[in-house]
Jmol script that loads the backbone (N, CA, C; Angstrom):
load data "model"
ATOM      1  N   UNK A   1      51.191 233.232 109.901  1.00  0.00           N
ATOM      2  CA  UNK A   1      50.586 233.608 111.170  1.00  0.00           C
ATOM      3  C   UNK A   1      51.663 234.157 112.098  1.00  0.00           C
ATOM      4  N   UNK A   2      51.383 234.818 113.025  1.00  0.00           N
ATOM      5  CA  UNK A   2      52.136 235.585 114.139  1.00  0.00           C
ATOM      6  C   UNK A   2      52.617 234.451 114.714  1.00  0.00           C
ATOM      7  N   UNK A   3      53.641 234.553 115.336  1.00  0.00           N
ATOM      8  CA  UNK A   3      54.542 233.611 116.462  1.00  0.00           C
ATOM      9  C   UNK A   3      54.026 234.069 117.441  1.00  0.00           C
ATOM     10  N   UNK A   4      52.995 234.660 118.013  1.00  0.00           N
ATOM     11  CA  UNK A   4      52.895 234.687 118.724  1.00  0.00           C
ATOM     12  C   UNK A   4      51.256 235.361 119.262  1.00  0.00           C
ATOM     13  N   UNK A   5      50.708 233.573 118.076  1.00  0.00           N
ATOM     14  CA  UNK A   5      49.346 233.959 118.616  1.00  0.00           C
ATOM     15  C   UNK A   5      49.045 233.066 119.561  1.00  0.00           C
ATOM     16  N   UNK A   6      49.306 232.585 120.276  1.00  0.00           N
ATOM     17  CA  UNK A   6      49.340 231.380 121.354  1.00  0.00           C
ATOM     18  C   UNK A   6      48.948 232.310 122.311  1.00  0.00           C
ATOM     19  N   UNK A   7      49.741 233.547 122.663  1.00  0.00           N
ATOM     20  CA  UNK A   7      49.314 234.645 123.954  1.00  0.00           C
ATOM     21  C   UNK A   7      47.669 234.828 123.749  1.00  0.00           C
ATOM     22  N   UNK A   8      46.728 234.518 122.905  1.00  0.00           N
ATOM     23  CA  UNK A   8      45.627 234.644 123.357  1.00  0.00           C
ATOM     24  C   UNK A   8      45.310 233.907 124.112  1.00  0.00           C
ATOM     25  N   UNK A   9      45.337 232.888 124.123  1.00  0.00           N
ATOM     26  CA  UNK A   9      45.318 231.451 125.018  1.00  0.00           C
ATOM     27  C   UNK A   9      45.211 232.091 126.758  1.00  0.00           C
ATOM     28  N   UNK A  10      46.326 233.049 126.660  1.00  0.00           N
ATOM     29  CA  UNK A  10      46.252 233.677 128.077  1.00  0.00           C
ATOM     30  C   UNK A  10      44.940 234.522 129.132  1.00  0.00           C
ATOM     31  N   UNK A  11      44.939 235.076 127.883  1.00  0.00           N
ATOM     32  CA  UNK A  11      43.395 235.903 127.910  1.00  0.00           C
ATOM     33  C   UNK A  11      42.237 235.444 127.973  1.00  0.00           C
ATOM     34  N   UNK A  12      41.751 234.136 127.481  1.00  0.00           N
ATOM     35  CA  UNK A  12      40.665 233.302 126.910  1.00  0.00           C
ATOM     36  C   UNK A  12      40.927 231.922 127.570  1.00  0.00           C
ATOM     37  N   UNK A  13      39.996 231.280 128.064  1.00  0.00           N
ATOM     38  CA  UNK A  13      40.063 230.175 128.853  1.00  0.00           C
ATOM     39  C   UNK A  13      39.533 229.294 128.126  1.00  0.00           C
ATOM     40  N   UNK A  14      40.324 228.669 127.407  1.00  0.00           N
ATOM     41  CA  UNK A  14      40.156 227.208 126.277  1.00  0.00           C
ATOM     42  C   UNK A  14      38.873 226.520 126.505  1.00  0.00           C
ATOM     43  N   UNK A  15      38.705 225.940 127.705  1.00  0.00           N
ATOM     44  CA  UNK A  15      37.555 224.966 127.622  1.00  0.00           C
ATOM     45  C   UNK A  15      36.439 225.769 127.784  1.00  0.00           C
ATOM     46  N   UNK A  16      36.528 227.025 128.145  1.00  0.00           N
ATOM     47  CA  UNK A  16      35.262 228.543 128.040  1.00  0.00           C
ATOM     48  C   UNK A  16      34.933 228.588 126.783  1.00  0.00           C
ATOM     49  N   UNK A  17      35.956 228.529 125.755  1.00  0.00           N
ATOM     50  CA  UNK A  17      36.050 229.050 124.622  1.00  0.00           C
ATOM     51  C   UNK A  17      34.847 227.975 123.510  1.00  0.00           C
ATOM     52  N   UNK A  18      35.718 226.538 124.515  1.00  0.00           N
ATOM     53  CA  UNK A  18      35.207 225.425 123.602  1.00  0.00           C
ATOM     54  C   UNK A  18      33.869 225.401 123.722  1.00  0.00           C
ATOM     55  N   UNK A  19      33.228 225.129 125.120  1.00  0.00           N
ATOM     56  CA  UNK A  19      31.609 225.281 125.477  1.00  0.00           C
ATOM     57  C   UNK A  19      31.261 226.256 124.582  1.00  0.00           C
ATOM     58  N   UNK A  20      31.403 227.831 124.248  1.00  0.00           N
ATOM     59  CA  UNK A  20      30.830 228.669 123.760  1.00  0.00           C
ATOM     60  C   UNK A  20      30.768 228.108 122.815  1.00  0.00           C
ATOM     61  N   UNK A  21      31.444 227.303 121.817  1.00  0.00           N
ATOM     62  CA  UNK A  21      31.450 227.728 120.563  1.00  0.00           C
ATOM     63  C   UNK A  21      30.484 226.055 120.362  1.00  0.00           C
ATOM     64  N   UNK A  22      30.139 225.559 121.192  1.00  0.00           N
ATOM     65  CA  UNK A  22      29.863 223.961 120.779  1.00  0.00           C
ATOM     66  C   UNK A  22      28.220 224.718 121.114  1.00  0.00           C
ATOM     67  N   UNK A  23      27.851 225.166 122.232  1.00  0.00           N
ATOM     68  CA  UNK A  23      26.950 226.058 122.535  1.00  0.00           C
ATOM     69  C   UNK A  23      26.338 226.696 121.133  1.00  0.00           C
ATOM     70  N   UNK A  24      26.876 227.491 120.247  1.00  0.00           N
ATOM     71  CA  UNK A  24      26.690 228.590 119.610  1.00  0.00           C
ATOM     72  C   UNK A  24      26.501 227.420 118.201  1.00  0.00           C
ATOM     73  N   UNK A  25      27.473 226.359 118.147  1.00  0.00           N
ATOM     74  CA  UNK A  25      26.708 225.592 117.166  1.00  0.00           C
ATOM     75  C   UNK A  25      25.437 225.145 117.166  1.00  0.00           C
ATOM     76  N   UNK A  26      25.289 224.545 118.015  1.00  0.00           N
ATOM     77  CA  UNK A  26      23.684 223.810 118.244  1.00  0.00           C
ATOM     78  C   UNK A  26      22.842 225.130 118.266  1.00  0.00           C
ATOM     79  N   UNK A  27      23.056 225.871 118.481  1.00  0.00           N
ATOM     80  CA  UNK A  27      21.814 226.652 118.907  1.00  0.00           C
ATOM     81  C   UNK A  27      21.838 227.051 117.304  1.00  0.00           C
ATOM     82  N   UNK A  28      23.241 227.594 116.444  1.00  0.00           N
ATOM     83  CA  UNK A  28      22.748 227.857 114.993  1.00  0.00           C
ATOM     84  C   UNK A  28      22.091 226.511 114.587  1.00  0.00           C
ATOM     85  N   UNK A  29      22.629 225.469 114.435  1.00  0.00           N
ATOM     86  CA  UNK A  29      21.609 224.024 113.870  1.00  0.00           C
ATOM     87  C   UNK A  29      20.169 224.460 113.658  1.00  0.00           C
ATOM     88  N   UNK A  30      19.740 224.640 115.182  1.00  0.00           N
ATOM     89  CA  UNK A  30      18.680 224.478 115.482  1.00  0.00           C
ATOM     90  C   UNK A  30      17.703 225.150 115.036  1.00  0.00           C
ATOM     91  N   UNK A  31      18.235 226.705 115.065  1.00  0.00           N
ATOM     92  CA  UNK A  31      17.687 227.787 114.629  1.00  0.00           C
ATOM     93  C   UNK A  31      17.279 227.465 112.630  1.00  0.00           C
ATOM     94  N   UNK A  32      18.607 226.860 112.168  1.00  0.00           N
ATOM     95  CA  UNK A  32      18.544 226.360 110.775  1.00  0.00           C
ATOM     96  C   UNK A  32      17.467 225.453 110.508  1.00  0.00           C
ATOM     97  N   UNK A  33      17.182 224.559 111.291  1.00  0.00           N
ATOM     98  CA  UNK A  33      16.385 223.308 110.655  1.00  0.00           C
ATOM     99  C   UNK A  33      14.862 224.039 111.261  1.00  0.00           C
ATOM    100  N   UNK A  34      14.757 224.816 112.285  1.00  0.00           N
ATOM    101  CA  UNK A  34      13.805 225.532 112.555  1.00  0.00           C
ATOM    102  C   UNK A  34      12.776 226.454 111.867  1.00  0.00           C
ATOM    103  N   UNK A  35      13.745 227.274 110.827  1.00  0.00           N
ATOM    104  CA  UNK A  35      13.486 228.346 109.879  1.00  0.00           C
ATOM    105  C   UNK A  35      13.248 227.174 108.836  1.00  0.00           C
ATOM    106  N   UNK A  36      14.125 226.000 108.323  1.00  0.00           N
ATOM    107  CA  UNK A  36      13.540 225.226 107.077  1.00  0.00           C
ATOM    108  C   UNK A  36      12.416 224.550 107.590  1.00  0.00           C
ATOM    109  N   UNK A  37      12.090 224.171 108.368  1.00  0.00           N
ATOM    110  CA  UNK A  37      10.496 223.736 108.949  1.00  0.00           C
ATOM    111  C   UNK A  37       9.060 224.782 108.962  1.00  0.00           C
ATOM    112  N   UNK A  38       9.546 225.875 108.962  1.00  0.00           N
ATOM    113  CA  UNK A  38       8.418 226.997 108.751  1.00  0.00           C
ATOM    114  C   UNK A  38       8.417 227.018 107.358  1.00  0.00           C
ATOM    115  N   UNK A  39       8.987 226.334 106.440  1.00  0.00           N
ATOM    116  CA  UNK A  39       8.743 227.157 105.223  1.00  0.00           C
ATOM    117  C   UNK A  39       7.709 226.077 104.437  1.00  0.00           C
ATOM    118  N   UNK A  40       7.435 226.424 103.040  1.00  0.00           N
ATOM    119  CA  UNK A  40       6.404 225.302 102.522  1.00  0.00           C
ATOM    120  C   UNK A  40       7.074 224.407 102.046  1.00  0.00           C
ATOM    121  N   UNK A  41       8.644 224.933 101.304  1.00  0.00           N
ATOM    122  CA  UNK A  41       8.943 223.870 100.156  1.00  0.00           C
ATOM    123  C   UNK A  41      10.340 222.932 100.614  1.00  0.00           C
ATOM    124  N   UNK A  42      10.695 223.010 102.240  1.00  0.00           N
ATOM    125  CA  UNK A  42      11.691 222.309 102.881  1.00  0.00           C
ATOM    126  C   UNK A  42      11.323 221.666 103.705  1.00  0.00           C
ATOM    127  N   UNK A  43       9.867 221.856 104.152  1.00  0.00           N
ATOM    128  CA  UNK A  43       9.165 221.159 105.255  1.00  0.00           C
ATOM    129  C   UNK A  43       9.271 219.638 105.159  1.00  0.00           C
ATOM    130  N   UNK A  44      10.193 219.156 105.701  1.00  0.00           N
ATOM    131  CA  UNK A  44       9.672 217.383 105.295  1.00  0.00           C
ATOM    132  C   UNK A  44       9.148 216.537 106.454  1.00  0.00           C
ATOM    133  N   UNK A  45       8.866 217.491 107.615  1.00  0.00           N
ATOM    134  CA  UNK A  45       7.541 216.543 108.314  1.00  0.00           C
ATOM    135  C   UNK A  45       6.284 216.588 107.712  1.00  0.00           C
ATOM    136  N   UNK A  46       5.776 217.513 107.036  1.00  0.00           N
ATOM    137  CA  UNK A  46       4.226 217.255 105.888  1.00  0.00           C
ATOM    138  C   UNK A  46       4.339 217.654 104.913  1.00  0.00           C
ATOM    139  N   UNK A  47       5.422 216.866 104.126  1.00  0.00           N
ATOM    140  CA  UNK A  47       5.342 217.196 102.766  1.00  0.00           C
ATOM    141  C   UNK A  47       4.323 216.042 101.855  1.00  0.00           C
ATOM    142  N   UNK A  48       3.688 215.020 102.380  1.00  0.00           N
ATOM    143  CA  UNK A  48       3.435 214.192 102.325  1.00  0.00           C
ATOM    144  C   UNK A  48       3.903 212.750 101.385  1.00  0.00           C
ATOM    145  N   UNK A  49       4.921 213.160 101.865  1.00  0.00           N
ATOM    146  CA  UNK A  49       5.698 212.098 101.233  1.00  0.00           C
ATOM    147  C   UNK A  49       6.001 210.799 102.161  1.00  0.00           C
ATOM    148  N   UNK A  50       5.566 209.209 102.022  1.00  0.00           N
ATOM    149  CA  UNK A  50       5.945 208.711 103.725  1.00  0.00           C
ATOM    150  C   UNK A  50       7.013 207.925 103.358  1.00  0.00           C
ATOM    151  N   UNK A  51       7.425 207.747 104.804  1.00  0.00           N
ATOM    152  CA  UNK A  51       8.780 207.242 104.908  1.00  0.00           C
ATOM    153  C   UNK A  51       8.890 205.763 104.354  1.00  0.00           C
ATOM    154  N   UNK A  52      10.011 205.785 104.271  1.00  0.00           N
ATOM    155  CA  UNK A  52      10.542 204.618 103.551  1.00  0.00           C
ATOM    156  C   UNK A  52      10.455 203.309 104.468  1.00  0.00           C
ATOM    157  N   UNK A  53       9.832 202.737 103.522  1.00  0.00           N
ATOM    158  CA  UNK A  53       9.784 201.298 104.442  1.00  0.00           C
ATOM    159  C   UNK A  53      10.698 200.146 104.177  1.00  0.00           C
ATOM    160  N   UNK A  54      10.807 199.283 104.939  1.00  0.00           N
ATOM    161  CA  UNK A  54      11.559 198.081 105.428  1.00  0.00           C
ATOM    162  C   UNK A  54      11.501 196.814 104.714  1.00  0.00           C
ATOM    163  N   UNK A  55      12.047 196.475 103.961  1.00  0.00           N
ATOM    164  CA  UNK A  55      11.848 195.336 102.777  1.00  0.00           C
ATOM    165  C   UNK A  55      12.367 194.300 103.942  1.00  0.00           C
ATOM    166  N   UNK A  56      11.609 193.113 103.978  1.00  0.00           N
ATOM    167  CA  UNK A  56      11.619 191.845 104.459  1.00  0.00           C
ATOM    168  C   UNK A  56      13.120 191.335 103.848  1.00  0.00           C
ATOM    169  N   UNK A  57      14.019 190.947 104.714  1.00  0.00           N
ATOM    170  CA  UNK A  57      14.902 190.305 104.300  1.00  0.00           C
ATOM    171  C   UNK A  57      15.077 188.458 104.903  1.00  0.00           C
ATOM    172  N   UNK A  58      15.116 187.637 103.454  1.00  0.00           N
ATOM    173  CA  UNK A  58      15.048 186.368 103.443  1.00  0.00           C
ATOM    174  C   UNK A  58      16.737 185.815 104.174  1.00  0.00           C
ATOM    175  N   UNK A  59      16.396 184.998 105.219  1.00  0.00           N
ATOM    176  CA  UNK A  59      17.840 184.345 105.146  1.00  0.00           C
ATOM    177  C   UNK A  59      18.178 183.735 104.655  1.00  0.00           C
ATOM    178  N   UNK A  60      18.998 183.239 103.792  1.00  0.00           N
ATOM    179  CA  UNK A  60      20.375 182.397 103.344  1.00  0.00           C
ATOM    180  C   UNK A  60      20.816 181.853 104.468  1.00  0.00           C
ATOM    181  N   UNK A  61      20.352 180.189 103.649  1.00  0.00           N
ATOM    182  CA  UNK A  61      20.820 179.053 104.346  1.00  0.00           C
ATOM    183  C   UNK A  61      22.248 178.403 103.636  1.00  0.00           C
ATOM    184  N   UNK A  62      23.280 178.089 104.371  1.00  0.00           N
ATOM    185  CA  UNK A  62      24.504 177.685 103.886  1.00  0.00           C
ATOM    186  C   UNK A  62      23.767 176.208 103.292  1.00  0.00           C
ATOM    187  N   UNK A  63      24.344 175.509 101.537  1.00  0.00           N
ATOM    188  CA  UNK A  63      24.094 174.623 101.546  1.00  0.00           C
ATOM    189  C   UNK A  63      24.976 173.805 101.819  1.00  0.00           C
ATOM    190  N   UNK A  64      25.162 172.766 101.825  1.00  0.00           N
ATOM    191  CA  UNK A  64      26.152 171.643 102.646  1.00  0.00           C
ATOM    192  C   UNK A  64      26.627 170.741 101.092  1.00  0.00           C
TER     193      UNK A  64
END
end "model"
wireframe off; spacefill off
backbone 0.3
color backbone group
């Protein structure tokens, strides 16, 4: 790398930079899980498959 890529830093305002890009993630996420929700075969709010349930767990008593 250049010695002297740090001079962008000058040009570009770091925590500008950071919002944009934390910004520009979520909004791709969103857009992603958005497009797999329109489709038939990624849809897993009605695929009708139901959610996993909660097995009763017994306590264990210390014996003496």
């Amino acid at each position: 790398m250049s010695p002297d890529l740090w001079k962008i830093w000058l040009l570009v305002d770091p925590r500008r930079m950071l919002v944009a890009l934390f910004a520009f993630l979520i909004v791709l996420g969103l857009a992603i899980h958005m497009i797999l929700l329109s489709t038939a075969e990624f849809n897993w709010l009605e695929d009708g498959v139901p959610a996993a349930t909660v097995q009763q767990v017994t306590p264990v008593v210390p014996q003496r």
